[in-house]
Structure formats: C-alpha cells, structure tokens
C-alpha positions as CSV (number, residue, x, y, z in Angstrom):
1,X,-17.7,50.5,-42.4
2,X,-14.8,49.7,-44.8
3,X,-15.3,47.6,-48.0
4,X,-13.7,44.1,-48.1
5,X,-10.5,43.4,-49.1
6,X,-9.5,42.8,-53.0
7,X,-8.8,39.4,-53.6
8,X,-4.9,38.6,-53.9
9,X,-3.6,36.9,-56.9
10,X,0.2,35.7,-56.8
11,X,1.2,35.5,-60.9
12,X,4.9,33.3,-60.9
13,X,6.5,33.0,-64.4
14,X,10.3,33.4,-65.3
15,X,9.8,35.7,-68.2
16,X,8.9,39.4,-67.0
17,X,7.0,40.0,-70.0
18,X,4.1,38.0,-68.8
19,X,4.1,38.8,-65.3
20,X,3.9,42.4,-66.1
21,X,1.4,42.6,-68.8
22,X,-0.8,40.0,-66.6
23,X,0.1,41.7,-63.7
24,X,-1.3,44.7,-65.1
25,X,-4.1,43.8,-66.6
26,X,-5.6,42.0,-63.6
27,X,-5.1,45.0,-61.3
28,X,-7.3,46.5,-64.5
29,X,-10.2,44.5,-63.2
30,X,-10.0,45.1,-59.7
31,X,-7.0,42.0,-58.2
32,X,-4.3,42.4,-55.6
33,X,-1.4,41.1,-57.6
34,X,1.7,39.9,-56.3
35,X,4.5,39.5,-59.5
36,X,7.2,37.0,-58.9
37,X,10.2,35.7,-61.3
38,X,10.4,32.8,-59.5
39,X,8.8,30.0,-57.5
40,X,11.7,30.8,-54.7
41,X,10.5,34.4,-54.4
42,X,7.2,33.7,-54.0
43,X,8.2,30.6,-51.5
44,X,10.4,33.5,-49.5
45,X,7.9,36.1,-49.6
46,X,4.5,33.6,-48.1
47,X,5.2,34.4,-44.6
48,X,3.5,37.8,-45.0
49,X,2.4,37.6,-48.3
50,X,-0.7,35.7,-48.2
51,X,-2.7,35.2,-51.8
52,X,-5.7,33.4,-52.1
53,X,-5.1,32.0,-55.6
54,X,-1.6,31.2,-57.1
55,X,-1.0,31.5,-61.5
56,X,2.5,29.1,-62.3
57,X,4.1,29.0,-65.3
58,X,4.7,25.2,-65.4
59,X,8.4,25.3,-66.8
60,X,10.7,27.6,-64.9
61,X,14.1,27.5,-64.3
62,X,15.4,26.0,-60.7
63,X,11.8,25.3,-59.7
64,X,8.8,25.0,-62.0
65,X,5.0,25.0,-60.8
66,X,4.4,21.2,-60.5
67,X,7.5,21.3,-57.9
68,X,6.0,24.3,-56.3
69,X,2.8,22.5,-56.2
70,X,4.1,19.9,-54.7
71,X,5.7,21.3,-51.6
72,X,3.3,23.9,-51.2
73,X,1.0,20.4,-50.7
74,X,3.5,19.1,-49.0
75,X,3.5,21.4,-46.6
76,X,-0.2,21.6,-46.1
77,X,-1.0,24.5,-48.2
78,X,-3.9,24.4,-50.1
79,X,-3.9,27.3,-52.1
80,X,-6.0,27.1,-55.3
81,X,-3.6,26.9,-58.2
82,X,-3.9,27.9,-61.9
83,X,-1.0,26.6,-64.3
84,X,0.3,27.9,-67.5
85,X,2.1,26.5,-69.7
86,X,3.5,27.0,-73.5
87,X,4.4,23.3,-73.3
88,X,1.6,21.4,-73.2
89,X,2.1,17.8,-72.2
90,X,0.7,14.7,-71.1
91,X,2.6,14.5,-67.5
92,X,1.2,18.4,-67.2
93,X,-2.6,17.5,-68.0
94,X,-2.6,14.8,-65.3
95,X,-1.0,16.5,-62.7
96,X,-3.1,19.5,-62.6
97,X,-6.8,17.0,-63.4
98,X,-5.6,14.9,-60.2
99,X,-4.5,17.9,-58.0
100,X,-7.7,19.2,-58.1
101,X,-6.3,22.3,-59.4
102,X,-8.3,25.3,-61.2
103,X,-7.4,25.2,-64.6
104,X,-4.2,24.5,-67.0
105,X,-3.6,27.5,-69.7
106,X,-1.9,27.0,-72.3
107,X,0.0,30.0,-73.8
108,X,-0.7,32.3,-75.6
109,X,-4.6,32.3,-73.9
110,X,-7.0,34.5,-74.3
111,X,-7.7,36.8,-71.0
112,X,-11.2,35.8,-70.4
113,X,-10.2,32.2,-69.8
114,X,-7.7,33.4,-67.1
115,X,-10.9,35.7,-65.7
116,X,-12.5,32.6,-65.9
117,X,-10.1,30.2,-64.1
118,X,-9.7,32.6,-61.2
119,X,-13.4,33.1,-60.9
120,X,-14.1,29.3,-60.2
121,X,-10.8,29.7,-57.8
122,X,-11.9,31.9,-55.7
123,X,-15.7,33.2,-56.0
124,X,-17.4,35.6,-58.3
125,X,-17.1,38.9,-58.8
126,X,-14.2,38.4,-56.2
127,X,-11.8,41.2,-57.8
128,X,-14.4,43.7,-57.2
129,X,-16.4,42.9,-53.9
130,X,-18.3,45.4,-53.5
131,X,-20.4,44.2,-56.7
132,X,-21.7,41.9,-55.0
C-alpha cells in the first residue's frame, strides 16, 4: 500500500527571495511546493500542475493576487487562497474577509501563522499524512 500523497502548496510572489526561503522551509515540514514569480506562470502551469492551496503576494507586477483571485473565481476555481502582503490596506482586508479566503499575512510574518493558515486550508497534519 503506498502512503498518500503530500499536500501541494503553489507559493506566487515576484521577489525570489521569498519564494525560495518559503519554498524551502515548507518542504522542511513535509509540503509539495510549487515556486512561481508570477501569477502568469502559475496560470500557465495549472493544466498539470494541480495545488490544493494557493500563497499570493497581493502586489505583483502585471497581475497581483486579487486579479488572480478573481479569474481563478471566475473561472470556477475554488482553490483555497492565502494572501500576503507588505501593504496592508483596507480594499486588501475586504477582499480576502468576503472571498472567503484562508487568511491575509502581512509581511514580514512569523512562520507558524503561515503553518497555521494552511492548516485551516487544507486539513491537519496535511503536509505529513501519514501522522494521521
């Protein structure tokens, strides 16, 4: 019998920095994670690449992750969706309160909160299954 599957994070933020070290620590912890610089890449890459939770950086150039949100929506896709954002803002609150989104960080935050957000998207203990 072979164990289930890791749950698959997509992380989407413009500045590599972030993705990498986020990227890194969450495989750390036992995630599938998918590191895109853009909300195009991950857009082009959803035919095969299928996450179960999304992480946006809110402001990005071309496409930020309330646009994102909102064709992904648009489309019918009802991925569970965690924003970040170092510009916190009204217009940023609202959007991800009425979405019914998982959570809004606002950078820098602390890892556990991330943990956190992605725990109440997807299930616990979800990037290490066979703890259950």
């Amino acid at each position: 019998m072979t164990a289930p599957s890791k749950s698959i994070v997509a992380l989407v933020d413009d500045d590599r920095s972030i993705v990498k070290s986020l990227s890194r620590m969450l495989r750390s912890v036992g995630y599938e994670v998918g590191a895109f610089g853009s909300a195009r890449e991950l857009l082009d890459s959803l035919e095969t690449f299928k996450p179960q939770c999304l992480v946006l950086d809110v402001h990005m150039p071309e496409m930020g992750g309330l646009e994102l949100h909102s064709r992904l929506r648009a489309q019918g896709n009802q991925i569970p969706i965690i924003f970040m954002t170092a510009q916190d803002s009204l217009q940023t609150r609202r959007v991800s309160e009425q979405s019914g989104n998982m959570g809004l960080l606002l950078k820098p935050f602390e890892i556990p909160s991330l943990l956190a957000a992605l725990e109440r998207a997807i299930g616990p203990s979800a990037a290490n299954p066979a703890e259950q």
